[in-house]
C-alpha positions as CSV (number, residue, x, y, z in Angstrom):
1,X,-7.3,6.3,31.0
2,X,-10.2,6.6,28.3
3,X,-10.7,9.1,26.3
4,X,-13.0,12.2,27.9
5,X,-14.3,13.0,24.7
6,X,-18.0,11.8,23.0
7,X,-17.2,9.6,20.3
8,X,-19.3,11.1,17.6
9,X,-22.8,9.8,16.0
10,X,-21.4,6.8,13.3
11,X,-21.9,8.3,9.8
12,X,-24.2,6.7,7.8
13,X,-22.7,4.3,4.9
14,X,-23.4,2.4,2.2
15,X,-21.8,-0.9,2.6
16,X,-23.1,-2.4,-0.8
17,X,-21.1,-3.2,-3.9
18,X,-20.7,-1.3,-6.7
19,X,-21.2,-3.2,-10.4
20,X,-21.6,-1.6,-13.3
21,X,-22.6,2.2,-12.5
22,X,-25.2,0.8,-9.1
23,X,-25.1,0.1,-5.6
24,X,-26.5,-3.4,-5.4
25,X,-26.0,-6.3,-2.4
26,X,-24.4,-9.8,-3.2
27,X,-25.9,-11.8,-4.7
28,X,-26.8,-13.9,-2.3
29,X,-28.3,-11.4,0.3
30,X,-25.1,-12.1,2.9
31,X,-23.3,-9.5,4.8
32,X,-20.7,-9.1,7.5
33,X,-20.2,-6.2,10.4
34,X,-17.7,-3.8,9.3
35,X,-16.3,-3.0,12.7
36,X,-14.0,0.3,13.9
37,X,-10.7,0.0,15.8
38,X,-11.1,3.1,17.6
39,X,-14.2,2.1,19.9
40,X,-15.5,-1.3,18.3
41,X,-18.5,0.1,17.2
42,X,-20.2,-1.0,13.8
43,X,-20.1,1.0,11.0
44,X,-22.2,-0.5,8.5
45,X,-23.3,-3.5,6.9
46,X,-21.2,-4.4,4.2
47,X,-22.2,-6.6,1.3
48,X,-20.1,-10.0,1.5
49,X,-19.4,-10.7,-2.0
50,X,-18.5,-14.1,-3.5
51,X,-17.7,-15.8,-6.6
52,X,-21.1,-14.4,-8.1
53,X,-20.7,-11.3,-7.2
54,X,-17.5,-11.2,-8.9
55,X,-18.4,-12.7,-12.1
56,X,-21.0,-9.9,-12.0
57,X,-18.2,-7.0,-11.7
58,X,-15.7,-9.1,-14.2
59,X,-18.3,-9.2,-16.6
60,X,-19.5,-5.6,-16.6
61,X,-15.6,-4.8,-16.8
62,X,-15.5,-7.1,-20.0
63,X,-18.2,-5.1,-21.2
64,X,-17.1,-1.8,-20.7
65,X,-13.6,-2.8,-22.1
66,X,-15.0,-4.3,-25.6
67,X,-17.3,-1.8,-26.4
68,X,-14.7,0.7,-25.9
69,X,-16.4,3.0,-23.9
70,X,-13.4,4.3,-21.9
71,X,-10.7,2.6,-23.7
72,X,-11.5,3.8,-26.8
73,X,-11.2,7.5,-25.5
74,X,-8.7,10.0,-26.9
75,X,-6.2,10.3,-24.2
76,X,-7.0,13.8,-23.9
77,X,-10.6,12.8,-23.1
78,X,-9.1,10.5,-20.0
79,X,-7.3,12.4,-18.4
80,X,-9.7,15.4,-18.4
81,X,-12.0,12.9,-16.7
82,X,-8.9,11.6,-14.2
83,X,-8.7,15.4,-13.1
84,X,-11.9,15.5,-12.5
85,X,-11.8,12.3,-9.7
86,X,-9.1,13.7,-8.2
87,X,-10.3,16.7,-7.3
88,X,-13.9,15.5,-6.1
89,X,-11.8,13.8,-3.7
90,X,-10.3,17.0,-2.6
91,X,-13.5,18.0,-2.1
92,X,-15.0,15.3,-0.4
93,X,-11.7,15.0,2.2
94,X,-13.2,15.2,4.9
95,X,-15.6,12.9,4.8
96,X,-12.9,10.6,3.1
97,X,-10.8,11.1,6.4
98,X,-13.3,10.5,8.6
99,X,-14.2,7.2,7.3
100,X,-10.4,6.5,6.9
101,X,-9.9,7.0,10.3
102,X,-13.3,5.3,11.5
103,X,-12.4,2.1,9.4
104,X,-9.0,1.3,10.0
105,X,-8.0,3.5,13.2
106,X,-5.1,5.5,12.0
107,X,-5.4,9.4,13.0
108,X,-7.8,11.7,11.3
109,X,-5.0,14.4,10.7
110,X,-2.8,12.1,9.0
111,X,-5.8,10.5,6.9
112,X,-7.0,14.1,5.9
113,X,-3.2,15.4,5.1
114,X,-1.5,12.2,3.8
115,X,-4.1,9.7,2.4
116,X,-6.7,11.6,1.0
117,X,-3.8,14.4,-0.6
118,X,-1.5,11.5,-1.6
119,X,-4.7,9.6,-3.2
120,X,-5.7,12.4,-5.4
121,X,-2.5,13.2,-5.9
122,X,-1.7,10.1,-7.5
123,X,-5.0,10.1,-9.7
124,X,-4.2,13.3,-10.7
125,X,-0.6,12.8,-12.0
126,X,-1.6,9.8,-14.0
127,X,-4.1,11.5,-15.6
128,X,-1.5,14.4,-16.4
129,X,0.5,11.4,-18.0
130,X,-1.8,9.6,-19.8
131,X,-1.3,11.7,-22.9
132,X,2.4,12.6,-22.5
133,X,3.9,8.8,-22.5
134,X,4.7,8.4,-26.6
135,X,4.7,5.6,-28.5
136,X,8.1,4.2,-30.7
137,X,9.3,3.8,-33.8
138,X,12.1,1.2,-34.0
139,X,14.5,2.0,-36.2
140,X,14.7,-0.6,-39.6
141,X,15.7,-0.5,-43.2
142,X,13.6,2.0,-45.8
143,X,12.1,-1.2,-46.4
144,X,9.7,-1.1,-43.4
145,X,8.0,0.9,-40.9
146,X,7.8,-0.9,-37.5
147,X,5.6,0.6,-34.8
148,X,5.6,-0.3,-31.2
149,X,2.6,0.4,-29.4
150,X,1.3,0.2,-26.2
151,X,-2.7,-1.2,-25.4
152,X,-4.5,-1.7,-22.5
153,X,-4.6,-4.9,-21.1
154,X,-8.0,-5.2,-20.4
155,X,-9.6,-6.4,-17.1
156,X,-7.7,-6.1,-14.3
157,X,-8.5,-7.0,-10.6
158,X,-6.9,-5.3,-8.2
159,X,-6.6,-6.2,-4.4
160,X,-5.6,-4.0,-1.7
161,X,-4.8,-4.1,1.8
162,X,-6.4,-2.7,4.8
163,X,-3.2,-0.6,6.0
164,X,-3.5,2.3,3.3
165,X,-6.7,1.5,1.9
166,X,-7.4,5.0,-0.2
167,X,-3.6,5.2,-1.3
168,X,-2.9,1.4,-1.8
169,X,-6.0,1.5,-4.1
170,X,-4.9,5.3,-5.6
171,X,-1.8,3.4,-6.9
172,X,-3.4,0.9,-8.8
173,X,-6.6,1.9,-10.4
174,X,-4.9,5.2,-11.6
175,X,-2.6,4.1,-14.5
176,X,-4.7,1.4,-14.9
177,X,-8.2,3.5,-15.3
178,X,-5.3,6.0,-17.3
179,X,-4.4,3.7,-19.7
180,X,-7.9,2.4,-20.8
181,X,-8.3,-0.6,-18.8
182,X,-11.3,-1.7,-16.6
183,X,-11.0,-2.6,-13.1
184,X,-12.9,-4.7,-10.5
185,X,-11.2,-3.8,-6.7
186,X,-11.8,-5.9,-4.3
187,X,-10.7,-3.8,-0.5
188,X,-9.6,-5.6,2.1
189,X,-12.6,-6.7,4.6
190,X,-11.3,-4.6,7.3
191,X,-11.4,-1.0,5.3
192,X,-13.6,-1.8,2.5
193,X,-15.3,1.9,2.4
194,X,-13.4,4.1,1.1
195,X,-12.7,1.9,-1.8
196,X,-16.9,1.9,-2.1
197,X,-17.5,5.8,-2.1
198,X,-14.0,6.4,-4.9
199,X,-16.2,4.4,-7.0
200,X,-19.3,6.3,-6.6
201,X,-17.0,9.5,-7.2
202,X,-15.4,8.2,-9.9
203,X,-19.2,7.5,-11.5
204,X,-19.5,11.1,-10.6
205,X,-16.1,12.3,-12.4
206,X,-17.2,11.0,-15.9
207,X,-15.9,7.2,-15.6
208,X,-18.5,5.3,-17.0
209,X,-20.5,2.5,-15.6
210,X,-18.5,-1.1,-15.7
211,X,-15.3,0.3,-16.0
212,X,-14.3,0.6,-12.2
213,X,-15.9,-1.7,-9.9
214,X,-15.7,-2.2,-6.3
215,X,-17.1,-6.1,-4.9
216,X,-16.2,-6.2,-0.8
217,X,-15.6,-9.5,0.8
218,X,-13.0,-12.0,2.3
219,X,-10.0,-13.5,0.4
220,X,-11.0,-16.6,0.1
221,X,-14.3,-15.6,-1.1
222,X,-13.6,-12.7,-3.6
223,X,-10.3,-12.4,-4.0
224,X,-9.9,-15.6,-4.8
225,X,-12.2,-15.8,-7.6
226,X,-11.0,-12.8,-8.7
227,X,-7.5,-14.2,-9.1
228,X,-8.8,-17.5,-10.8
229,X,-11.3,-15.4,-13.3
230,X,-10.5,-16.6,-16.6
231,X,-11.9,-13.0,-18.0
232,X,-9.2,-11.6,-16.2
233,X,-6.4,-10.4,-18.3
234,X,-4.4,-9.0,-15.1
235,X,-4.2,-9.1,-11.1
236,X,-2.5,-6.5,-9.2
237,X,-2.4,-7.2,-5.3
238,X,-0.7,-5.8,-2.1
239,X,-0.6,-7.1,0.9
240,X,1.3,-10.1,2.6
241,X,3.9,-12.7,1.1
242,X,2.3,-16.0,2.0
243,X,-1.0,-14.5,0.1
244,X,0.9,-13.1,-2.4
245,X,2.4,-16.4,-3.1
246,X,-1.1,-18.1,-3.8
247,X,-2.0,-15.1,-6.2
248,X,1.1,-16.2,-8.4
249,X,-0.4,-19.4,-7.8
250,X,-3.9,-18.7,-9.3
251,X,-2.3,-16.8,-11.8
252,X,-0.8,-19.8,-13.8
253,X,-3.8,-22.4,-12.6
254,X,-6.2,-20.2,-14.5
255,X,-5.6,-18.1,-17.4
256,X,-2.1,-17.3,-16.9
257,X,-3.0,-13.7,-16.3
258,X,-0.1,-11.4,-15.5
259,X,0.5,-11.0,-11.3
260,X,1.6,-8.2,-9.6
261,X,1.9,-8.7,-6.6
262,X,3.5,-6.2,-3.8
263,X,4.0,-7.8,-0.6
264,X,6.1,-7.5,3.0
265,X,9.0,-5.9,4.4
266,X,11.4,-5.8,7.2
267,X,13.4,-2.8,6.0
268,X,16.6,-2.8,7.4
269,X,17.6,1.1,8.6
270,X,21.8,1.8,9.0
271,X,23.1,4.3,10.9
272,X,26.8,4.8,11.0
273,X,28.6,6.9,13.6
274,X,29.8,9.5,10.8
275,X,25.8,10.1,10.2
276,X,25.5,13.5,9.3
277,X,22.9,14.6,12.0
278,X,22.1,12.3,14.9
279,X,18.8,14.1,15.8
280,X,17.6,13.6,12.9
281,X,18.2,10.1,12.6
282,X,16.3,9.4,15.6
283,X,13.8,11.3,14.9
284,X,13.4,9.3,11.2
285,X,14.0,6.0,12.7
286,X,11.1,6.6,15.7
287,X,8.7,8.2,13.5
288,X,8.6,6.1,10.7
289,X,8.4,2.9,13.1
290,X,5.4,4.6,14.3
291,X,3.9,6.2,11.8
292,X,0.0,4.3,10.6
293,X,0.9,2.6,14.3
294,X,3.7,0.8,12.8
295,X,1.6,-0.7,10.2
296,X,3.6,0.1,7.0
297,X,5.2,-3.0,4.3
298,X,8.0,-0.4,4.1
299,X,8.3,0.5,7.9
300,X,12.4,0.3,8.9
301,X,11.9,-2.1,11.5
302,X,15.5,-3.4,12.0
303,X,17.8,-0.3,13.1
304,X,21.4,-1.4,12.8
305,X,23.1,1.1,14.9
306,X,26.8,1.4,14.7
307,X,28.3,0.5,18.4
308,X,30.2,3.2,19.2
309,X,26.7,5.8,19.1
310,X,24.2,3.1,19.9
311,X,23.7,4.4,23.4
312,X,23.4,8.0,22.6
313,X,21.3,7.1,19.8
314,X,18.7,5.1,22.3
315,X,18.9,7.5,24.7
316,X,17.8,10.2,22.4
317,X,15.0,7.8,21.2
318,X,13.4,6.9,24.0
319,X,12.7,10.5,25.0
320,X,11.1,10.8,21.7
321,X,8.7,8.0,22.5
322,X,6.0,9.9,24.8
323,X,5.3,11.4,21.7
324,X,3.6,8.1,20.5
325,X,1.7,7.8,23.3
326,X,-1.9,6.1,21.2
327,X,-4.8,8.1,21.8
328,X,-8.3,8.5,20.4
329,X,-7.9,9.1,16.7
330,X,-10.6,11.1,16.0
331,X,-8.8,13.8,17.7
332,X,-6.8,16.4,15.6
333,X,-3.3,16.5,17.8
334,X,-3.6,12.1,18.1
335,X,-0.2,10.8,16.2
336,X,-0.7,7.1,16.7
337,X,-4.3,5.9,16.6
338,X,-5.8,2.3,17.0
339,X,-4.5,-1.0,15.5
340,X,-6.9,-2.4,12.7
341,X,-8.5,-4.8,14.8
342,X,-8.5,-7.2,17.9
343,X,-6.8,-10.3,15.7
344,X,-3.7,-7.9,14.5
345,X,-3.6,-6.6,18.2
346,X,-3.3,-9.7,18.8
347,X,-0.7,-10.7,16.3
348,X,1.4,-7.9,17.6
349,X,1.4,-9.1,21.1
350,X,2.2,-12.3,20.5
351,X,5.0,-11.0,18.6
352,X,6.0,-8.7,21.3
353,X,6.3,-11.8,24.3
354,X,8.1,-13.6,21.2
355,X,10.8,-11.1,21.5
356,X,10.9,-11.4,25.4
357,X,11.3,-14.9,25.0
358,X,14.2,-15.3,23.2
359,X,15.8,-12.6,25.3
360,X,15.5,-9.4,23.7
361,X,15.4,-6.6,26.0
362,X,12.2,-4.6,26.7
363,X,13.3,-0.6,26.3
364,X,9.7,0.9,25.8
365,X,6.3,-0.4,25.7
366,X,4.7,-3.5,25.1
367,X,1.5,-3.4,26.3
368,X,-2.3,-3.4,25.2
369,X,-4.1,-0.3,26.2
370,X,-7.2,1.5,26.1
371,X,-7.0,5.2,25.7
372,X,-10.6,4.4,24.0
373,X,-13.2,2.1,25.4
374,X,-13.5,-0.8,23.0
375,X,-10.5,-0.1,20.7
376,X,-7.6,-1.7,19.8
377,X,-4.4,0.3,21.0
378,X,-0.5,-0.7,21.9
379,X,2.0,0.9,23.4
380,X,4.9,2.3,20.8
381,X,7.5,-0.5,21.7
382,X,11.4,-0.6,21.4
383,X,13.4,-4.0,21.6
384,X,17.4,-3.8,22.4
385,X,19.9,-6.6,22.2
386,X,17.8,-8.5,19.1
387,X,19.6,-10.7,17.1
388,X,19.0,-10.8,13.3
389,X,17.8,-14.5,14.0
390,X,15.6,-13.3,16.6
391,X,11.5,-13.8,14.9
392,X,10.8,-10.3,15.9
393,X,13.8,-9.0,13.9
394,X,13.0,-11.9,11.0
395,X,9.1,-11.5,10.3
396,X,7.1,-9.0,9.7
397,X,4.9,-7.7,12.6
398,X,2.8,-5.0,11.3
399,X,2.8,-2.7,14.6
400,X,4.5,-0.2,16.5
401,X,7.8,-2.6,17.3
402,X,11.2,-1.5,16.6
403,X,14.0,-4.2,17.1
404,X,17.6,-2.4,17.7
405,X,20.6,-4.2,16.7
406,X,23.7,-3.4,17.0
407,X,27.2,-3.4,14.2
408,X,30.4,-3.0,14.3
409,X,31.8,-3.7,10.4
410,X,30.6,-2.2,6.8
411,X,30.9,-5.7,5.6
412,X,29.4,-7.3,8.2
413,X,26.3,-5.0,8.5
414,X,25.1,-4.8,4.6
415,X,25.1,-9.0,5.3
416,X,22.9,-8.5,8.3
417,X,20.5,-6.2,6.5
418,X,20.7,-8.5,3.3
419,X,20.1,-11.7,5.3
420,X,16.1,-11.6,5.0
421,X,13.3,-12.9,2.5
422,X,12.6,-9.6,2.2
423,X,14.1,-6.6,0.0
424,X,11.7,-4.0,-0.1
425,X,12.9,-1.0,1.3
426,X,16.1,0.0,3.4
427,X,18.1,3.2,5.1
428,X,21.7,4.2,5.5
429,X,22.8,7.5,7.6
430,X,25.9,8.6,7.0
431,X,28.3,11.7,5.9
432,X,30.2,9.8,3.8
433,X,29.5,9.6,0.3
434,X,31.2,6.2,-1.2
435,X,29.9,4.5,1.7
436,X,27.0,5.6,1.0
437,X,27.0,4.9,-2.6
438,X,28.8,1.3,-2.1
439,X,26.2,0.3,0.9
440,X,23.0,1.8,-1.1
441,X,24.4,-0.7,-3.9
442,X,25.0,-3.5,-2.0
443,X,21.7,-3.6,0.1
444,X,19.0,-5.9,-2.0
445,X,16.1,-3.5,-1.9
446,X,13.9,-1.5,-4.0
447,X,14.6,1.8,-2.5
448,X,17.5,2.7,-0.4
449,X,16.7,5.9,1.4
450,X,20.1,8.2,2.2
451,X,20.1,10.3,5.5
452,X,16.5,10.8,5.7
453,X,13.9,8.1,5.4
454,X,10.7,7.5,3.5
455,X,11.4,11.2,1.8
456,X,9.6,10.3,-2.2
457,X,6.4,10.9,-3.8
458,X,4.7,9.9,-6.6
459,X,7.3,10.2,-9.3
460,X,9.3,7.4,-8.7
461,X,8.8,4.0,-8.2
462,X,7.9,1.4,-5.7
463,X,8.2,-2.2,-5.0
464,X,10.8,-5.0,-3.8
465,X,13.4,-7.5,-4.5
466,X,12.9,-10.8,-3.2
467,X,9.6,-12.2,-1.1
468,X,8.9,-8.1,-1.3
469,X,6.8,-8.9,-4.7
470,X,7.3,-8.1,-8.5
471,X,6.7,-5.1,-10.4
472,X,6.2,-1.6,-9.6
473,X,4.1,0.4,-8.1
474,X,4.2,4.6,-9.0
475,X,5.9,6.6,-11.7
476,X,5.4,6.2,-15.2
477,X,7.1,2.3,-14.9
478,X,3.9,1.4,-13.4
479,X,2.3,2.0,-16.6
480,X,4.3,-1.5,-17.8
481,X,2.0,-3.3,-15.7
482,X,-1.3,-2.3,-17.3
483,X,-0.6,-2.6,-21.0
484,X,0.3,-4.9,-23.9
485,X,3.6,-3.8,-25.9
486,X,2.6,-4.6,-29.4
487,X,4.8,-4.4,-32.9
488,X,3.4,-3.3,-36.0
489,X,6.0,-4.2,-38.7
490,X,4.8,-2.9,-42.1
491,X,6.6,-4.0,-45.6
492,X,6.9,-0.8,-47.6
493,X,7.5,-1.1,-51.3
494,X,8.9,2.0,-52.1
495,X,8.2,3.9,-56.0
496,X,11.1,6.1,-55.5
């Protein structure tokens, strides 16, 4: 059935880059329909940047960055300015959520209590940081005095997905803004407004025109030049593996700029029979499947369940699946809202029949719906009887599927969950604490979540092993990304 309620007049936005401190369209006067998931209705006209465009933005970032008008800022001086972004978002939530939620479909309570908190959040503790992390002294002979420094890098570009588009760009532009460095983002083409109004609140917080830049566009159009800029001394980028692959690519063709580059998942989750509490497990394994409508790189899409529990375990999960039911996001009870758009519904359902195909058993779901007329909505869908060769349990889908398999052996398990490009994240449940040591250290994966899942924040880091990308996101290692390690080595002649 469709949704009883009004949708609500469209907000206006501003759908225009943002170079060097002003709102301005590309250069070329071409724009493309920035359309919502929850209904299909426009939201704006957003400016369709190109190789110009990003020139433009690379070049204002140069600027900025030589004439040391943010890098050349005490630390002090930073952060006090990184404080003050963060909490204009804060104060602007709302109206952050809203568009979250109008732009890429997930629900407005989650947008208003996870993204917007987690993305201010994350500007904010970087900021703390900035003027906490200490240089070295290495230790030589009374001869010398050798310093080791850190410096920004310079210019970086930064592209983000459309899945998190607030937090994914949070995670980024905050140590790099932190630790002097000027940045051109480029959003994804399916959520590029948030990205557009931090920018204008950045401007607002102190950060001074040409040091953050937003240009929206397509990948091959922007992001693309972004990568190949020979002005740019570092690209940071999130989103899928076969992308991420070029980036590296473009990296070395151009100027041999450093990549970072965090990319897909298919998170293997573990439950042994010994797990601690079974309820909870479920409930972890459902709900993070689900959660953003299953469109998460960390999301623990393969559940290994240990045989002997593997029907009390299903049976407990599918009465937890009405809960998912996808409804009109712009409601404040809605936990799983629209998919991002009609080609990624798509993607999904093929996905979905690919599983039925090679004999997977249907448990839950599997359908297109449309709780809201003109939106892009499936069912929350559950797979038994997959086999780790199986596409659906070998790709990533980036939707609400969860493929079940079943184990029988340690040994033979951690192999299973290892045997995948992929090593981002991973989950084992159990009361035991060397297996869970031993399995933790056996699994090839960035994080290994222990009988809970998805349970961090900003102080630790993120990323994968593997196709999953290089580097880190979060914590004070992602500071390593976005500045030069320099030695000083100075000769000291001593009069004593």
């Amino acid at each position: 059935m469709n949704s009883a309620a009004p949708a609500p007049q469209t907000p206006s936005f501003d759908g225009r880059a943002l170079i060097n401190g002003e709102r301005v369209a590309a250069r070329d006067g071409q724009t493309f329909d920035n359309v919502s998931p929850v209904d299909g209705r426009v939201l704006a006209q957003v400016a369709r940047g190109g190789a110009a465009d990003i020139d433009a933005a690379v070049g204002a970032a140069r600027t900025a960055f030589e004439d040391r008008r943010w890098s050349g800022l005490p630390p002090a001086q930073r952060k006090r300015v990184m404080i003050a972004f963060a909490d204009l978002l804060l104060a602007h939530a709302d109206e952050l959520a809203l568009t979250e939620t109008l732009d890429m479909g997930k629900p407005v309570k989650y947008s208003r209590s996870v993204d917007v908190n987690s993305a201010a959040n994350c500007i904010r503790w970087y900021g703390e940081a900035v003027d906490k992390v200490y240089d070295e002294i290495a230790p030589t002979p009374s001869t010398a005095l050798a310093l080791i420094t850190r410096e920004p890098v310079g210019v970086v570009g930064v592209i983000v997905p459309w899945n998190y588009p607030m937090i994914m760009a949070a995670w980024k532009i905050a140590p790099a803004l932190a630790a002097g460095n000027s940045v051109v983002l480029k959003p994804s083409e399916k959520s590029p407004l948030t990205a557009l109004r931090l920018a204008e609140l950045a401007l607002e917080a102190g950060i001074p025109p040409g040091v953050f830049n937003v240009v929206p566009g397509f990948g091959a159009e922007a992001g693309s030049p972004l990568a190949l800029h020979m002005d740019v001394d570092c690209i940071a980028f999130t989103g899928s593996t076969r992308v991420g692959k070029q980036i590296h690519v473009m990296a070395g063709q151009s100027n041999l700029k450093r990549a970072w580059t965090e990319l897909g998942g298919k998170s293997p989750n573990i439950v042994f029979a010994d797990c601690p509490d079974l309820d909870r497990a479920v409930e972890a394994a459902v709900g993070s499947i689900f959660f953003n409508q299953g469109e998460s790189c960390n999301a623990p899409s393969r559940l290994f369940v240990e045989a002997s529990i593997k029907e009390a375990f299903l049976e407990k999960a599918l009465k937890l699946v009405p809960q998912y039911q996808p409804a009109n996001p712009l409601h404040a009870d809605t936990v799983m809202g629209a998919i991002v758009d009609r080609t990624q519904l798509d993607t999904v359902m093929r996905y979905i029949d690919s599983g039925q195909r090679e004999g997977a058993k249907l448990l839950a779901g599997g359908q297109a719906v449309e709780p809201v007329k003109g939106g892009c909505y499936v069912l929350p869908t559950i797979f038994d009887g997959v086999r780790n060769d199986m596409t659906i349990a070998r790709e990533e889908i980036f939707g609400p599927v969860l493929s079940v398999l079943s184990f029988t052996d340690v040994a033979d398990v951690v192999q299973q969950a290892n045997r995948n490009v992929y090593g981002l994240q991973a989950g084992v449940w159990t009361r035991d604490l060397n297996k869970a040591h031993g399995v933790a250290r056996a699994l090839r994966a960035g994080t290994v979540h222990v009988n809970q899942y998805d349970e961090d924040d900003i102080t630790v880091p993120f990323g994968g092993f593997k196709q999953s990308g290089v580097g880190r996101d979060k914590s004070l290692h992602a500071f390593d990304k976005y500045t030069e390690v320099k030695t000083t080595w100075i000769r000291i002649d001593s009069p004593v």
